[in-house]
N, C-alpha and C positions, 0 to 999 in steps of 0.2 A: 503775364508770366512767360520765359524766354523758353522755351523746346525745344529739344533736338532729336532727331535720330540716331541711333549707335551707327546705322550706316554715315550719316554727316560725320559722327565721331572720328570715326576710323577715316572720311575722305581727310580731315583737317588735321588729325595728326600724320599720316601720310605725305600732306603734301609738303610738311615740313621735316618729315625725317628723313625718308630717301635723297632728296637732294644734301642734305645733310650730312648724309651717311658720304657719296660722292665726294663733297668738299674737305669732310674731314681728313679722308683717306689721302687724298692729295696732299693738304696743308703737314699731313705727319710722313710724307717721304720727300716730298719739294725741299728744293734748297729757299733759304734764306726762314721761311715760313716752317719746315720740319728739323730745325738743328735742333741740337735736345737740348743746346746750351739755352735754348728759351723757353720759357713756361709752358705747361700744358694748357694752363690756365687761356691765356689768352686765344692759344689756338682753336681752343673748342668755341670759346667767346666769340672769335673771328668767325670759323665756320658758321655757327648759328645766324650772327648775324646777315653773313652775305644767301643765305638760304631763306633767310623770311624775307629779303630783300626780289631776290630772285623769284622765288616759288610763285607768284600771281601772275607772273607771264610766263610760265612753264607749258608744254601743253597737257592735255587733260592726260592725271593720272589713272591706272583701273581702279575699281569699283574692288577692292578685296579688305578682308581683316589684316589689320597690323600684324598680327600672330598667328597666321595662318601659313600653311607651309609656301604658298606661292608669294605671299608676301614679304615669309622671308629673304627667300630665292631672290625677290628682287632686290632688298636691304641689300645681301652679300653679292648681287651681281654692280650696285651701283661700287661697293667698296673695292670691286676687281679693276672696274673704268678708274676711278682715283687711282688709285696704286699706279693703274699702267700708265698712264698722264702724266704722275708726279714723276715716274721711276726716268721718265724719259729724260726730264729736266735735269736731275741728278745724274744720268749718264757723262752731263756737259759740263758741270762740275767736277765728277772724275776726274773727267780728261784733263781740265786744269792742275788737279792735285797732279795727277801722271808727272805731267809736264815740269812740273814741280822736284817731283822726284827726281825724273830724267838729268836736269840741270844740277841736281844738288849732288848726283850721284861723280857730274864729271867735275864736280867743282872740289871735291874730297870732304862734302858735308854730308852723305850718308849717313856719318854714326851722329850727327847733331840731330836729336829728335826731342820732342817735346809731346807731352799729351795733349792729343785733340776728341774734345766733350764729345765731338760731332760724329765720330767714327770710335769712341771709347778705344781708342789702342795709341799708340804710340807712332805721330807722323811729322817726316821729316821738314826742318824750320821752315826751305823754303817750299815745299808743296804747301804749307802753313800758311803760309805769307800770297801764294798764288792764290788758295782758296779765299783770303779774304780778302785780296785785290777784285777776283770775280765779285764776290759779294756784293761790293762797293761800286763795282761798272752794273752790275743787273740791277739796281735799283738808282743810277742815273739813268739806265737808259727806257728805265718806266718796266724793266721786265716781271716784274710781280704781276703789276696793272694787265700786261699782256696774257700774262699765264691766266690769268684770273679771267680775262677776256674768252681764250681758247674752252678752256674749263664751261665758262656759262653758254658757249655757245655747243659746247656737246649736246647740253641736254635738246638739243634741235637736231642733230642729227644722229644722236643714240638717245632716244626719247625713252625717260622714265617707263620700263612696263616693256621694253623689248625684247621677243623672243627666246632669241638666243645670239652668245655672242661668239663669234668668228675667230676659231683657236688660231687661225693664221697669225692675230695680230700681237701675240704671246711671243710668236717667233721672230715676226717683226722688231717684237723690243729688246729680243735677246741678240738680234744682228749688229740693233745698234749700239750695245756693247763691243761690238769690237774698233766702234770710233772713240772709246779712251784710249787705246794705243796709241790709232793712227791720229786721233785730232790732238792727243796730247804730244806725239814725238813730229806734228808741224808746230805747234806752237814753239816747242823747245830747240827745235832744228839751228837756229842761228847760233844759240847759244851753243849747242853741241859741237855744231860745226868750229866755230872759232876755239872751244876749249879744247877739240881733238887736236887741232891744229897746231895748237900751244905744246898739247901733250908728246906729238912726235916731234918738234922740236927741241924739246928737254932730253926728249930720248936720243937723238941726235948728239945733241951737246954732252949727253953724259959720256956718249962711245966716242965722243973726242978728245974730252977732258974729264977721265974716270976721277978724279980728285975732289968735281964739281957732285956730291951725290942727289940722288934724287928728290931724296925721300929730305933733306935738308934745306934743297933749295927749289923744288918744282913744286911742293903743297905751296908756301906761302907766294910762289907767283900765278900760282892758278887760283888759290882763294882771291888773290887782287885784282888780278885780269878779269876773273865771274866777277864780283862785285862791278867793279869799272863796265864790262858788258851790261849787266844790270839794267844801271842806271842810264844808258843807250838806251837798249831796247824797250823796256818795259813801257815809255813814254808812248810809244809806237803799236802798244798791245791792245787798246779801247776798240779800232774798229775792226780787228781781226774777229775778235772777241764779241762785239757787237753782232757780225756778219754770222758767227755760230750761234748767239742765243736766236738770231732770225731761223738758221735752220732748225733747230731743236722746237721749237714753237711749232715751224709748220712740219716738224715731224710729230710730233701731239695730236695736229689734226691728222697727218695721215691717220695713226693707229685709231683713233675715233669713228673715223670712218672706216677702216677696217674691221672693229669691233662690229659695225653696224652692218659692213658687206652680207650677205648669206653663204653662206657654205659653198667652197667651190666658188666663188665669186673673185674679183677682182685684190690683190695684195694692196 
């Protein structure tokens, strides 16, 4: 006859829920893995599985009840590391839509919008079109695989059951918010640049030849010239774009490790 103890109880479903708890959090804000346009269904599937896969080389969890308040505390501290992990990733995705915007804005496609599942409002074609270009290079260039990498190796150095975590690293993520402006308005910079450029020479031509109007003849040469730039650039975008998911990655581990720093300790 098979035996257990309520303590065994609670070590075995512990060692599968908190890690659990971590991965799902992540999987429901990450790009590619949290867009709504995909099932919940698999995501929780995903999670589960990469967590029974994980959890045996985890290191030793504490010795508490599942439903005890410490053990809650620790359920909802694993769901704050997801969040902040996943939120990072989607920062860099932003910044693609940004970029997106930025370029549709000089192109005279602002009012062209379409509903996107992903952000439930209304976003413009080509921020549209940039987001699922990103999409389709993070998964050439294996960055799930990677995320998922950074992800399992938190649990080593913000180990299931720790302390407390380091509000610094809260502020940390909210800094890196301010690289969807600046990483979105490099990414779109070319485009900007070349479209301004077009733009004061229309304005040029119109104060020479007032009869040429603007608004008749400068939309359809700048929606041409954006297109025509387009299909230049865009060719050219894999390893700029490559060289930000490397950053955003090893900004992941920074905040990991800040989460883990002690108070007053190292950003």
């Amino acid at each position: 006859m098979i035996s257990f103890t309520l303590d065994q109880l609670y070590g075995w479903i512990n060692a599968f829920l908190w890690p659990f708890a971590r991965l799902l959090a992540l999987f429901s804000v990450a790009p590619v893995f949290g867009e709504s346009s995909a099932p919940s269904l698999p995501k929780i599937g995903l999670a589960a599985i990469v967590a029974i896969v994980v959890a045996p080389a985890l290191p030793a969890f504490p010795a508490l009840a599942t439903s005890s308040y410490e053990g809650l505390w620790i359920l909802a501290q694993q769901v704050f590391i997801g969040l902040a992990l996943g939120f990072v990733m989607r920062i860099c995705f932003s910044a693609v839509q940004t970029a997106g915007d930025f370029v549709g804005l000089q192109m005279g496609l602002s009012l062209a919008t379409l509903y996107d599942p992903s952000t439930h409002s209304n976003t413009e074609v080509l921020a549209r079109l940039f987001n699922i270009l990103a999409m389709l290079l993070f998964l050439v260039f294996n960055g799930h695989l990677l995320m998922l990498d950074v992800l399992v190796r938190s649990f080593t150095i913000l180990p299931i059951g720790h302390d407390t975590l380091n509000p610094a690293a809260w502020m940390g993520v909210a800094e890196l918010g301010g690289n969807i402006f600046s990483a979105g308005l490099l990414l779109a910079l070319p485009l900007i640049a070349a479209l301004l450029t077009l733009n004061l020479s229309l304005g040029i031509l119109n104060r020479a030849a007032p009869q040429l109007s603007a608004f008749s003849v400068g939309f359809p040469i700048m929606l041409m010239s954006g297109v025509v730039l387009l299909t230049v650039i865009l060719p050219h975008t894999p390893s700029y774009l490559n060289q930000f998911y490397q950053e955003s990655l090893a900004a992941m581990a920074r905040i990991a490790d800040t989460l883990a720093a002690p108070r007053g300790g190292p950003n």
